[in-house]
C-alpha positions in Angstrom: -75.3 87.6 63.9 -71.4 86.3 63.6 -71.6 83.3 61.3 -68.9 81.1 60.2 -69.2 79.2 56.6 -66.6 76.1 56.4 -65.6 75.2 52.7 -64.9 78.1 50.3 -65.2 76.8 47.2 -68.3 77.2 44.7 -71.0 76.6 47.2 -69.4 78.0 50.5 -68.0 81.5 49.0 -71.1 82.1 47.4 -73.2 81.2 51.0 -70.5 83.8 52.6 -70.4 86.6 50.7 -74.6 86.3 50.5 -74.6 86.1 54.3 -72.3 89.1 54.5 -75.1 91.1 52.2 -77.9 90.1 54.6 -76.3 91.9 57.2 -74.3 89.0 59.0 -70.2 89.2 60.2 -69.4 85.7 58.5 -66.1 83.8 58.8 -64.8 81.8 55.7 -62.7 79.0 56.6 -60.9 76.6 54.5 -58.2 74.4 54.7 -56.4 75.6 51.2 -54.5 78.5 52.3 -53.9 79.8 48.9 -58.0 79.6 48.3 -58.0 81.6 51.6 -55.7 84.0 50.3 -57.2 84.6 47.1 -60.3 85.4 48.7 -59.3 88.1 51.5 -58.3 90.0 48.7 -61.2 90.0 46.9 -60.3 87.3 44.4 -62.6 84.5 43.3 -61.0 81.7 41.7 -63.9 80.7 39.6 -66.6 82.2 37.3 -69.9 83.5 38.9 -71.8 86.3 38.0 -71.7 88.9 40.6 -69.7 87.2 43.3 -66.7 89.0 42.6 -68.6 91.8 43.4 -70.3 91.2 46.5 -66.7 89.5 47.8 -64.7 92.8 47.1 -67.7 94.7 48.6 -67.5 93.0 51.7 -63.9 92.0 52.7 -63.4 95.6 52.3 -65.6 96.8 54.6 -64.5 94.1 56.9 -68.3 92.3 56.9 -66.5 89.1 55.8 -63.3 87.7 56.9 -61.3 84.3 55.5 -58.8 82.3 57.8 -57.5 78.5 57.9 -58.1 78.4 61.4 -61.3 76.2 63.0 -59.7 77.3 66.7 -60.9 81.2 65.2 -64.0 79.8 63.4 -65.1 78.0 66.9 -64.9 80.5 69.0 -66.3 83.2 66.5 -69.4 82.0 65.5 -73.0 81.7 66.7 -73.9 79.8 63.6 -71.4 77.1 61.4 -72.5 76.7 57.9 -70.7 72.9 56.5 -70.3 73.7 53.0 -67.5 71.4 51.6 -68.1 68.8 48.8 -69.2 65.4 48.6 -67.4 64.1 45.5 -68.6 60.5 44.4 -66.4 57.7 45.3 -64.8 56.3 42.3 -65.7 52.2 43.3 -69.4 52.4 44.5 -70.8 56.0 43.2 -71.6 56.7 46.6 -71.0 60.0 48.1 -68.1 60.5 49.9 -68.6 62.1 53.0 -64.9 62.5 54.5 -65.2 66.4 53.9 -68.4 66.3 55.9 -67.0 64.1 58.7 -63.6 66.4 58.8 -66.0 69.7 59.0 -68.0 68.5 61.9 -65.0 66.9 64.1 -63.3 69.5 63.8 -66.1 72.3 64.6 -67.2 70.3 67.7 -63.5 70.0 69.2 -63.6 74.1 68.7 -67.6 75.1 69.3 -68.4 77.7 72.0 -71.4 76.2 74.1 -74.4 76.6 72.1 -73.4 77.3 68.9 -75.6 75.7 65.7 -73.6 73.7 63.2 -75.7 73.1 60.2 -74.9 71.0 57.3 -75.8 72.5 53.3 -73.8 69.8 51.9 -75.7 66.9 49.8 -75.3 64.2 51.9 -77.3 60.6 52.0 -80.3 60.4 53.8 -79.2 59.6 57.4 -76.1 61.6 57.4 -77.5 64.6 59.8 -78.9 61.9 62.5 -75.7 60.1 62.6 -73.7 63.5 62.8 -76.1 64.4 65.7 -75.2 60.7 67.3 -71.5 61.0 66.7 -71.0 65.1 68.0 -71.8 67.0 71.5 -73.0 70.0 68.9 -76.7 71.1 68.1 -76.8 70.1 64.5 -79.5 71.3 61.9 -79.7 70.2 57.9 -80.1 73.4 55.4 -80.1 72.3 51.9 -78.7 74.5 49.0 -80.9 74.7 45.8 -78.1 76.5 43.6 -77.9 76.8 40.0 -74.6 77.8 38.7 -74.8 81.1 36.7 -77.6 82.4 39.3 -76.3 81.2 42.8 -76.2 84.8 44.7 -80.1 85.3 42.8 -80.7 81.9 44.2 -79.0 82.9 47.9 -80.4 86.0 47.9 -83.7 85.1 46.9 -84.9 81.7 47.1 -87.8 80.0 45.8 -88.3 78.0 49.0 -86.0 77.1 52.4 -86.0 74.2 54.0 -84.8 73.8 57.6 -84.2 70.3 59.0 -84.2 70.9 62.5 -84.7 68.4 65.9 -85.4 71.8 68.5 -87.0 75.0 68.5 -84.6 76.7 69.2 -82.5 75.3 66.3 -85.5 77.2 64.3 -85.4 80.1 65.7 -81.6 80.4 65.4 -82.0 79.9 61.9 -85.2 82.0 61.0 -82.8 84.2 62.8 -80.0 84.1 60.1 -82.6 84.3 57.1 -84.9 87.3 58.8 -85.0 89.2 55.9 -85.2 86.2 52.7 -88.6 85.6 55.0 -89.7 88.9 55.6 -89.6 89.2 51.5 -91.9 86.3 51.3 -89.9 83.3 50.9 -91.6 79.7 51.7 -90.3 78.3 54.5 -90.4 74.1 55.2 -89.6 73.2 58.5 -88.8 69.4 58.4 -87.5 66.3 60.3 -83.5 65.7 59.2 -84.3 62.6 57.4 -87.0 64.7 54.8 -85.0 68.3 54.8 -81.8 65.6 53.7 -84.1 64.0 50.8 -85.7 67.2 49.8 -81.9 68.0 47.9 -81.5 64.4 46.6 -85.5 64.4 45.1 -85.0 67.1 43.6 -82.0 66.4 41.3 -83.1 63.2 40.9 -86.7 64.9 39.3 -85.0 67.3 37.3 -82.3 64.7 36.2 -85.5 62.8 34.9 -87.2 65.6 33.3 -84.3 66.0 31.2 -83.5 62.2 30.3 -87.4 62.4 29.5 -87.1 64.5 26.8 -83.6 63.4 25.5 -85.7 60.0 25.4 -88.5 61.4 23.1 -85.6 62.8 21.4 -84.6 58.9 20.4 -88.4 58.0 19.5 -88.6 60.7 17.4 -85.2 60.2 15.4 -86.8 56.6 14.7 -90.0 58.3 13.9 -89.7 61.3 11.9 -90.6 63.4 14.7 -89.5 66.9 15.6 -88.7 66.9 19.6 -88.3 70.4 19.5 -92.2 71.0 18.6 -93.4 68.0 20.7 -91.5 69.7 24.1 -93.5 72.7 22.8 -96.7 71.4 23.5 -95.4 69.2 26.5 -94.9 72.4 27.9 -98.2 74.1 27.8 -99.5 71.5 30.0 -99.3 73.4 33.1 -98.8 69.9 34.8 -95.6 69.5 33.6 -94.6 72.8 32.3 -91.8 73.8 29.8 -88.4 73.8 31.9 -86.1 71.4 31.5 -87.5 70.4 28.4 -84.8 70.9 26.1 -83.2 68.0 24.0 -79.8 68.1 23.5 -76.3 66.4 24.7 -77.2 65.8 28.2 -76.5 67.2 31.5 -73.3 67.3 33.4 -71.8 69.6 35.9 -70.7 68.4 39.7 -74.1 68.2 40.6 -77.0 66.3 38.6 -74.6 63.2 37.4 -73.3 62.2 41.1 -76.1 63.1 43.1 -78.5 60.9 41.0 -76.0 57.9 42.0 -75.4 58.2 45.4 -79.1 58.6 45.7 -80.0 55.4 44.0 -76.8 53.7 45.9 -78.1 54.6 49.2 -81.8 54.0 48.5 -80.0 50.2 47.5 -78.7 50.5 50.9 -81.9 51.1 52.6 -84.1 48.2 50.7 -85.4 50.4 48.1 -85.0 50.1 44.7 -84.9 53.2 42.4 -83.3 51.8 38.9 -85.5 54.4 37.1 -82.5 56.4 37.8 -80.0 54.2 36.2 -81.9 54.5 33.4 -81.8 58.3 33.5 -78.2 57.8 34.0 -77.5 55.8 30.8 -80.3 57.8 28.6 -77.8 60.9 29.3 -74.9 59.0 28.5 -76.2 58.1 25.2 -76.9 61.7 24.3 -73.3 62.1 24.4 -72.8 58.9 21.8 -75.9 60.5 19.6 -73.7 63.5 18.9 -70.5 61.3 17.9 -72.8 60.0 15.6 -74.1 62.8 14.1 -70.4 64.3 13.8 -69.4 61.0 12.1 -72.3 61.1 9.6 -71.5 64.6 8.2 -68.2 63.3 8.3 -69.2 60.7 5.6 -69.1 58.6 8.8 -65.2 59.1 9.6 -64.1 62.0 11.5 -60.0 60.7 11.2 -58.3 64.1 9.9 -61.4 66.0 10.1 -60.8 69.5 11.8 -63.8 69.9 14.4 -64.4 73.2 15.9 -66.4 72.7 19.4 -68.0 75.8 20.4 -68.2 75.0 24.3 -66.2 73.8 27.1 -68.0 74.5 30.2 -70.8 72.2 31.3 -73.4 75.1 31.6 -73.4 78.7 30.5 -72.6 81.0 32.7 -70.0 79.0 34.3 -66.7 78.1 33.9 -67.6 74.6 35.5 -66.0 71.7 33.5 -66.8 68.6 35.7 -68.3 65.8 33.5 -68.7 68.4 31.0 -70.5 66.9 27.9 -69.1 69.0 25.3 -65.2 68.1 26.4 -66.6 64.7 26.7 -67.5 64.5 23.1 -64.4 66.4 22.3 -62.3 63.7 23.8 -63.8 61.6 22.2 -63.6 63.1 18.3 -59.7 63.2 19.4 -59.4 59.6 20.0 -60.7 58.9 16.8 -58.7 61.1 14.8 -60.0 64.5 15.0 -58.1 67.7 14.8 -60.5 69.4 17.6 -60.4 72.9 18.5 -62.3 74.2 21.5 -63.5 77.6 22.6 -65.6 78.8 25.9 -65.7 82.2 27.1 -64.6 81.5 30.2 -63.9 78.0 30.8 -60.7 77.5 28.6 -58.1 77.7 31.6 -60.3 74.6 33.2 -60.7 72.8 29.8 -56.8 73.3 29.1 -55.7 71.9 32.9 -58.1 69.0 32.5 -57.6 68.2 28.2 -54.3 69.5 27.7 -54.3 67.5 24.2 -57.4 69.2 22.8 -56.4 72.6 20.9 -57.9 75.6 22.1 -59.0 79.0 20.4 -58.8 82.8 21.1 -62.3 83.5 20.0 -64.9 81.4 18.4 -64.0 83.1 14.8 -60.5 81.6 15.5 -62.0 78.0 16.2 -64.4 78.2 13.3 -61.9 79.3 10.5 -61.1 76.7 8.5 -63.4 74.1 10.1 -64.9 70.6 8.3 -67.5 70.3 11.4 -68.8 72.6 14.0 -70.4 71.4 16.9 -72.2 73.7 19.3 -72.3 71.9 22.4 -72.3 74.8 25.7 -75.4 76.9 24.9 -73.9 80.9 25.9 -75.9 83.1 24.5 -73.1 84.5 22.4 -72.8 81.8 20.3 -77.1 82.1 18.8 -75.6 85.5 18.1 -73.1 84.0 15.3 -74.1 84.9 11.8 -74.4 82.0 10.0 -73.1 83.6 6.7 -70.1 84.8 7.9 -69.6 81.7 9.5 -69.7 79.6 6.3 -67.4 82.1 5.0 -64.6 81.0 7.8 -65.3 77.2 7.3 -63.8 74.6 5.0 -67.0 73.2 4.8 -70.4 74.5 6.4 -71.7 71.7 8.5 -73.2 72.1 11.9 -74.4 69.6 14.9 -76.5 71.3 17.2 -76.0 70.1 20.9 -78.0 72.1 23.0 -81.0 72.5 20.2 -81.0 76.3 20.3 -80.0 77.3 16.9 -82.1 78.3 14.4 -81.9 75.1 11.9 -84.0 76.9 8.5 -81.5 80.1 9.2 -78.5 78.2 9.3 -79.1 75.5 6.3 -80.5 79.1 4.0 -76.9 80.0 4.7 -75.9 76.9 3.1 -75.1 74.8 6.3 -75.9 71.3 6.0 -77.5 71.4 9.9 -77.7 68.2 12.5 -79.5 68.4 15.7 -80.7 65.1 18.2 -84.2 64.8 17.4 -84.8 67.2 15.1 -84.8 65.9 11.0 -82.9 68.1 8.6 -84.0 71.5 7.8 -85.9 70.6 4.5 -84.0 73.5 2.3 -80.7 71.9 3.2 -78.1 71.9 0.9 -76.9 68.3 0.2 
């Protein structure tokens, strides 16, 4: 089939080259012209393993195609694919939708007769019907279930779909598109626009809960002498509620989790129904972000002013080189403002961090950052940094004291190598060195 995908950035790129793997001609358009000309040359302007690959694989062999142009994208393709973002508005915390709105104007003023547009934006509840109101197009709602660091795996092999569809032959169009993620097995719910809309929004909101549930037994156990770590362990056998997502730490962030739980509970407001539980999720993740400014202050004999703070982490996840709402430049900020010499390193989010903190210093390597260190806090949990030795690590640092973030470092290990050893939840290792 000849698809088009509109929007090129995180979501859209990835939904294009994937498209172009499956078999499909696909179309990127976009309305940054130096986006679009990054990509038709096999460029992609941010970090996500094994899209470079598939977009160099495929605008070579032609498969896959970028242009500004929705006059081309019109009259190219069968299928549209609306992919552009729906940042949060800064006043109300609602979505934004002026992306969305642009996308489908401007598809239905160029459209062949026939063609599917179909929306894999998060939107608010009510955005497809209105769309379907507003435009002389066939419209259909496809949500996107992508995790950064695994969005081709996630593409390419779903764990469900979800088609929000008003026709049958909207259905079949799309079963169409997806042929062979169904012939490998792949559930498939077919649903009413209203439902395929919510299914997105639910499902951030759940996981956004699960992990403000946890940071929340984190607090109860500081108070109580409890170790959140071991009582997430045997959360987590219960096959009810099961292990993921059950990690205490700083909190989540990203351009994902922290907006979409907002504009859900604002439109849910809108529509009579109160969900406040998620302003409560909201604020518990917040706080994680205060917890570990506290921690850093209290190793700090509770004054971080000259302290030289070495934050290992910049990105808001591993695996990407995402920095929106990022909680470990957060906290770095905020160890800044009151008088820290902080020095950040990621693997692959420093260009971001540098654009978007320009005041924070920044490290070659994580060696660099550590050396000469009063405070380390591990705050982005790549797998490279568990690797660090914590000897050698002591060896580099003024003074061997650790906060642990992300609660994946091996407390006992690092306090035998003389750290003194903080994590949220957790009490001190009991061989610590005062």
């Amino acid at each position: 089939m000849r698809l088009t995908v509109i929007g090129t950035g995180y979501l859209g790129a990835t939904h294009a080259a994937c498209m172009a793997e499956l078999g499909h001609e696909v179309l990127g358009v976009d309305v940054d012209p130096d986006k679009v000309a990054a990509l038709s040359a096999g460029r992609v302007p941010f970090h996500e393993p094994g899209l470079p690959e598939l977009i160099a694989k495929h605008t070579a062999s032609g498969r896959l195609r970028f242009t500004t142009s929705y006059a081309e994208a019109g009259a190219f393709g069968d299928v549209h694919f609306v992919c552009v973002g729906t940042p949060q508005s800064a006043d109300s915390g609602a979505a934004d939708l002026a992306h969305v709105d642009a996308a489908f104007a401007a598809l239905a003023a160029h459209a062949v007769p026939g063609a599917l547009v179909v929306g894999k934006s998060t939107v608010p509840v009510g955005t497809a019907g209105r769309l379907a109101r507003t435009h002389d197009v066939e419209i259909a709602w496809n949500p996107e279930f992508l995790r950064e660091g695994f969005a081709v795996e996630d593409t390419l092999r779903p764990d469900r779909l979800v088609f929000g569809v008003a026709t049958d032959r909207a259905e079949t169009l799309l079963r169409a598109v997806y042929a062979p993620v169904l012939a490998a097995g792949t559930p498939l719910v077919t649903a009413d626009f209203p439902t395929a809309e919510l299914v997105k929004t639910a499902a951030n909101a759940f996981l956004a809960t699960k992990i403000s549930f946890i940071n929340a037994m984190a607090e109860v156990c500081e108070a109580a002498g409890g170790d959140v770590r071991t009582l997430a362990e045997a959360l987590g056998h219960d096959d009810r509620i099961g292990p993921k997502f059950l990690r205490a730490g700083i909190g989540f962030g990203g351009g994902c989790l922290p907006k979409d739980i907002r504009a859900f509970a604002h439109r849910a407001e809108e529509l009579g129904v109160s969900l406040a539980f998620l302003r409560e999720v909201d604020a518990i993740n917040m706080r994680r972000r205060d917890r570990v400014v506290e921690l850093a202050r209290e190793l700090c004999g509770h004054d971080v002013l000259g302290a030289r703070v070495a934050v290992l982490g910049a990105a808001f996840k591993p695996g990407s080189d995402d920095i929106r709402d990022s909680p470990a430049l957060g906290v770095a900020a905020r160890l800044r403002l009151e008088g820290a010499d902080v020095t950040v390193y990621d693997p692959e989010a420093m260009d971001n961090a540098r654009k978007a903190f320009p005041l924070l210093g920044y490290a070659l390597t994580a060696e660099d950052a550590l050396r000469g260190a009063d405070l380390v806090l591990h705050l982005t949990e790549w797998p490279q940094f568990r690797e660090i030795d914590p000897v050698r690590a002591a060896r580099l640092a003024a003074r061997p004291r650790i906060v642990d973030g992300r609660g994946t470092l091996d407390a006992d290990r690092w306090a035998a190598a003389g750290w003194r050893f903080r994590a949220p939840g957790r009490p001190a290792p009991a061989d610590e060195e005062q």
